[in-house]
N, C-alpha and C positions, 0 to 999 in steps of 0.2 A: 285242492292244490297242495295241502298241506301234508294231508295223508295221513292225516290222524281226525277219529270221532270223538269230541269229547262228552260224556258219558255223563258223567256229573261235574259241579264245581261247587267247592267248598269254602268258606271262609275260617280262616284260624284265627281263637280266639288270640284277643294284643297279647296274654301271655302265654302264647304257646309257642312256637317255634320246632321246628324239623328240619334234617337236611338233606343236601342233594346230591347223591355221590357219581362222578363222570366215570365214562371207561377205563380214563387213562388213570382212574386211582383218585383223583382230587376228589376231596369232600366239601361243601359249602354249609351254608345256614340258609336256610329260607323262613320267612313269615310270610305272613297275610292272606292268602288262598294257594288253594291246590287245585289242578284240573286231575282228573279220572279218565285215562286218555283210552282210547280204543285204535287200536292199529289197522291201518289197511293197507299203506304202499309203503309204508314210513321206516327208518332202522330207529332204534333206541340207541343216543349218545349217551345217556346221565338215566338215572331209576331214582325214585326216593329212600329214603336209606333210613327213615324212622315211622313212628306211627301205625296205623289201621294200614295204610297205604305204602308197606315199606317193599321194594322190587319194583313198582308198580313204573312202566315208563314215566319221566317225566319232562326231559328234552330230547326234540327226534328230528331226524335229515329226511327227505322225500326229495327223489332227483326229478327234474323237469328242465328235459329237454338238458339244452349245456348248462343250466342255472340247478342251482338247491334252495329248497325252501322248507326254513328253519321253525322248531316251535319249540319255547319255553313254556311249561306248562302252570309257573309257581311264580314266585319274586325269592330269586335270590339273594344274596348279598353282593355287595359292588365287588369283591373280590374276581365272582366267577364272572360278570361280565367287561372285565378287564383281562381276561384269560381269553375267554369264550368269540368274545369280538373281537379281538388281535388275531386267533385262530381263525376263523370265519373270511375277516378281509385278506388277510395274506393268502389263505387257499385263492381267494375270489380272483386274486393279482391286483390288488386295490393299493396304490401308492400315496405316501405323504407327500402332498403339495409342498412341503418344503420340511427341513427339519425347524423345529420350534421346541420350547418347552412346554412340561406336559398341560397346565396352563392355558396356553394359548393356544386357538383355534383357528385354523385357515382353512380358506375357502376357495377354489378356481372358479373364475367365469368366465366363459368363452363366448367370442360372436363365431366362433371357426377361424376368424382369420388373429384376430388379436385375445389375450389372455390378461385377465386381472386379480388380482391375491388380494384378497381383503382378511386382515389379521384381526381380531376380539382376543382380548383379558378380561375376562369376567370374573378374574381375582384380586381380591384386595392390592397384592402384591405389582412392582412393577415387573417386565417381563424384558429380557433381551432375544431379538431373536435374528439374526448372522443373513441377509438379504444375499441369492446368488447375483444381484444385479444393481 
């Protein structure tokens, strides 16, 4: 489903660190492992960009059907997946259930006929957040 084999997988030592450079130019940090990817249906988004492993794929798209499915092959830093998943759902057409701060988490739940918002702050902080109803 993925479209990629992975080949080997590595763990990096706590003080190593490498990064992972996208097509569109962005650079990240990665630790803790790397996967060794092997291609087969998949395109290359990001390559590794230091190390033994540096070119080598390391996150890739494979289409299926109307849907894509996505593979990271490392742990990047929270940066690229604040990029990376904004990018992802906006293609997907995946809408915020409401606007909120960044904070705070909302949820839909539907029977089909009626709809319910359940709001979480699992920050210290308090949270306002603007109800359309």
């Amino acid at each position: 489903m993925l479209g990629v084999e992975i080949e080997e997988s590595q763990a990096l030592a706590p003080d190593k660190s490498g990064t992972l450079v996208m097509d569109d130019g962005c650079s990240y940090g990665l630790s803790t492992w790397i996967d060794m990817l092997r291609l087969r249906d998949a395109r290359v988004l990001g390559h590794y960009g230091s190390g033994w492993y540096r070119h080598k794929p390391a996150v890739t798209v494979s289409q299926r059907g109307p849907g894509r499915a996505y593979y990271v092959g490392t742990a990047p830093d929270r940066a690229f997946y604040a990029g990376f998943v904004s990018a992802v759902t906006r293609q997907a057409g995946v809408q915020p259930v409401l606007a909120a701060p960044r904070a705070v988490h909302a949820f839909r739940r539907t029977d089909g006929s009626r709809d319910v918002i359940f709001l979480t702050n699992p920050s210290a902080e308090p949270q306002l957040v603007d109800l359309p109803v």
